[in-house]
C-alpha positions in Angstrom: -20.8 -15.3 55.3 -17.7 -16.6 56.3 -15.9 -12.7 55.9 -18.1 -11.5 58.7 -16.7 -10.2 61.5 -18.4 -10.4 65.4 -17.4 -7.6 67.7 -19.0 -7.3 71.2 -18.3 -4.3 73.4 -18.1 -4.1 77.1 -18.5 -1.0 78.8 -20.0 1.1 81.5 -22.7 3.1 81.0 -21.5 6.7 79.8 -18.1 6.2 78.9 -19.2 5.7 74.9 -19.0 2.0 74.3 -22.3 2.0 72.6 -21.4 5.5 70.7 -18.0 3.4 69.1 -19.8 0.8 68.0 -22.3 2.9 65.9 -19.0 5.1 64.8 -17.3 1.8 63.8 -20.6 1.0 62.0 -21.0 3.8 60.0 -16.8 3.8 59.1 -17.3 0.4 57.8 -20.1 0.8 55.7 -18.9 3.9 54.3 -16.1 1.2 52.9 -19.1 -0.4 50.8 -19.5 -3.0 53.8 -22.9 -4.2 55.6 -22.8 -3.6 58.6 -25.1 -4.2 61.8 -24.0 -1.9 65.2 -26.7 -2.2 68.1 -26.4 -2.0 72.5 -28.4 -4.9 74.4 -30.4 -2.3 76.3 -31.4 -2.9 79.8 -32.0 -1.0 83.1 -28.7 0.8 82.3 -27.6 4.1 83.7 -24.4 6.0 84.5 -21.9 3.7 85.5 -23.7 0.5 84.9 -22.3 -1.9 83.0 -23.3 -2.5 78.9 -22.8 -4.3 76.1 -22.9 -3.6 72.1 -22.1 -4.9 69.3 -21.0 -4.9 65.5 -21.4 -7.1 62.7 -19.5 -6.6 59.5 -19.6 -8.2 56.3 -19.0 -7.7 52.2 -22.4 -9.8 51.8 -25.3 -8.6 53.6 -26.3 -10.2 57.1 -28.7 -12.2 57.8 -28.4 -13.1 61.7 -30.2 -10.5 64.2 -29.6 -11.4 67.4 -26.9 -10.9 69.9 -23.2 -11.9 69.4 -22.4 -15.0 71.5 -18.9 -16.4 69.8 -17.2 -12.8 68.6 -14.0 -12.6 66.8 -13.3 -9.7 68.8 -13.7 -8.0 72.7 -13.2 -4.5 73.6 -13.6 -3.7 77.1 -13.5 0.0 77.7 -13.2 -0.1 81.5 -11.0 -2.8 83.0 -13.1 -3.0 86.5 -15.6 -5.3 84.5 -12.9 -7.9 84.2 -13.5 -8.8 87.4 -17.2 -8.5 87.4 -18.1 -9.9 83.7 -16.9 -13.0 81.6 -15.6 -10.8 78.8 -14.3 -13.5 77.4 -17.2 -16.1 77.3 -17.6 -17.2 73.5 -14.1 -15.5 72.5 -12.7 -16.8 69.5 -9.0 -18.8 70.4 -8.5 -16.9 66.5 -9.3 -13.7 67.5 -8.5 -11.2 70.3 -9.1 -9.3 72.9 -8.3 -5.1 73.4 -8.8 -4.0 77.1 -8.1 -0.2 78.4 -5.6 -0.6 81.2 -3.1 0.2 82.9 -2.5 -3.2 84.5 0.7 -5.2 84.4 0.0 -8.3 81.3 0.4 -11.1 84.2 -2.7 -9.0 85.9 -4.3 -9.0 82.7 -3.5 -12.6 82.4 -5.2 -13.9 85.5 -8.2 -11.6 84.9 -9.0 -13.3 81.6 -8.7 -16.6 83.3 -6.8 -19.1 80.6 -7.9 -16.9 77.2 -5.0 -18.0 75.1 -5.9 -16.0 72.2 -4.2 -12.7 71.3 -3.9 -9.5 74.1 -4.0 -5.8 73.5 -3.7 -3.3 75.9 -4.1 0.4 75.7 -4.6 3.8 78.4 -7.5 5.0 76.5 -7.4 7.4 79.7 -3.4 8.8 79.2 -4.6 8.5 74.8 -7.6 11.0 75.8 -6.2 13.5 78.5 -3.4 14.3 76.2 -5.3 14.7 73.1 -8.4 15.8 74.7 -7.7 16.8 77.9 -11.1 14.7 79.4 -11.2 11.1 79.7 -13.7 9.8 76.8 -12.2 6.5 76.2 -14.1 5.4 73.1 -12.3 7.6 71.0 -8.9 5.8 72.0 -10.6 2.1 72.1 -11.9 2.8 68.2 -9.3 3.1 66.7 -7.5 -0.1 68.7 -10.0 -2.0 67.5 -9.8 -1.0 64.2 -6.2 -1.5 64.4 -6.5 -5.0 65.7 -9.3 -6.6 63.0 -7.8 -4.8 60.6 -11.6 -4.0 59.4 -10.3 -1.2 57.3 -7.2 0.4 56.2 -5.9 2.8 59.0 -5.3 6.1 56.7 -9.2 5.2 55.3 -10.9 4.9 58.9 -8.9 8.4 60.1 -10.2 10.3 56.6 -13.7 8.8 57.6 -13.8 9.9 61.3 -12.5 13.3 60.2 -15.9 13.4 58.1 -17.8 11.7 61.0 -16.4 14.0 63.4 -17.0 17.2 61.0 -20.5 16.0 60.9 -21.3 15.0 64.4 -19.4 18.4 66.4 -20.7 20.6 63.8 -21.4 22.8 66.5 -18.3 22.1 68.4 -15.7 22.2 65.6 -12.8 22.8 68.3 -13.1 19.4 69.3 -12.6 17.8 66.3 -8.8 18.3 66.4 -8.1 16.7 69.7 -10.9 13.8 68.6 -8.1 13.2 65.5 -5.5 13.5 67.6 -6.8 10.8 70.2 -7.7 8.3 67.3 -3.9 8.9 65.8 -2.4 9.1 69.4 -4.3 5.5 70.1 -3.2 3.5 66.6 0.3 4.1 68.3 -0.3 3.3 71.7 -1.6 -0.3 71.5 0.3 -2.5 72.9 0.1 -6.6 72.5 0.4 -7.6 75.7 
């Protein structure tokens, strides 16, 4: 299983860290991979902080337990650098993709001596222009995707517009601005 790729989210409860990892999940195995998307539940509640994760793989996986040495972070809110080891177990190999607004020395320090690779985005300027709240999974998916290179990018946007179709069924206007945010975001990253 040496194809299989560890991504562990952190987050605060609320802000869709848990919701991105199931959307990456699905995406991915709708690309013929297997797939594993799960939180680590605890006492969580608005604003608390959490933690998910995704496995993927072209050869079905075998390992159920939590991700201790990922390939890749995302951190969804950039308080929690200062709070949680977000990079405890990082792959040197892989990288990390942080929403912020904070200058790349900051970032730097924060992640005290990581000397793998760096993205930034501002999930929270990605999503009020596109969707005019601040839901920052939608910007943080697609960086992620961007930065594994899990799938192809013009693949994983014709899948979310299914996913999306699917999911707002009800709320079809939002699908545009949910497009928009994902497109918005693959041009937004930044390697710090």
């Amino acid at each position: 299983m040496n194809d299989m790729i560890e991504i562990r989210w952190h987050g605060r409860g609320g802000q869709g860290a848990k919701t991105a990892s199931l959307l990456l999940a699905d995406a991915a195995f709708n690309t013929g991979k297997y797939i594993q998307g799960f939180p680590e539940y605890g006492p969580e509640r608005m604003g608390a902080p959490i933690t998910a994760y995704n496995r993927i793989s072209s050869s079905p996986i075998r390992i159920h337990s939590n991700i201790y040495e990922p390939d890749y972070v995302v951190v969804v809110d950039d308080t929690l650098l200062e709070s949680v080891d977000v990079t405890a177990g990082l792959k040197q190999e892989g990288a990390i993709v942080i929403n912020t607004v904070k200058e790349n020395e900051e970032i730097k320090k924060l992640l005290k001596g990581y000397n793998g690779k760096i993205f930034k985005i501002d999930a929270r300027k990605v999503s009020m222009e596109t969707l005019g709240k601040y839901f920052p999974n939608t910007p943080m998916l697609a960086a992620i995707v961007k930065v594994s290179k899990i799938m192809n990018e013009d693949e994983f946007l014709k899948d979310m517009e299914g996913s999306f179709k699917h999911k707002f069924a009800k709320k079809p206007e939002v699908i545009d601005g949910n497009m928009k945010a994902l497109q918005l975001a693959l041009k937004e990253l930044k390697e710090v």
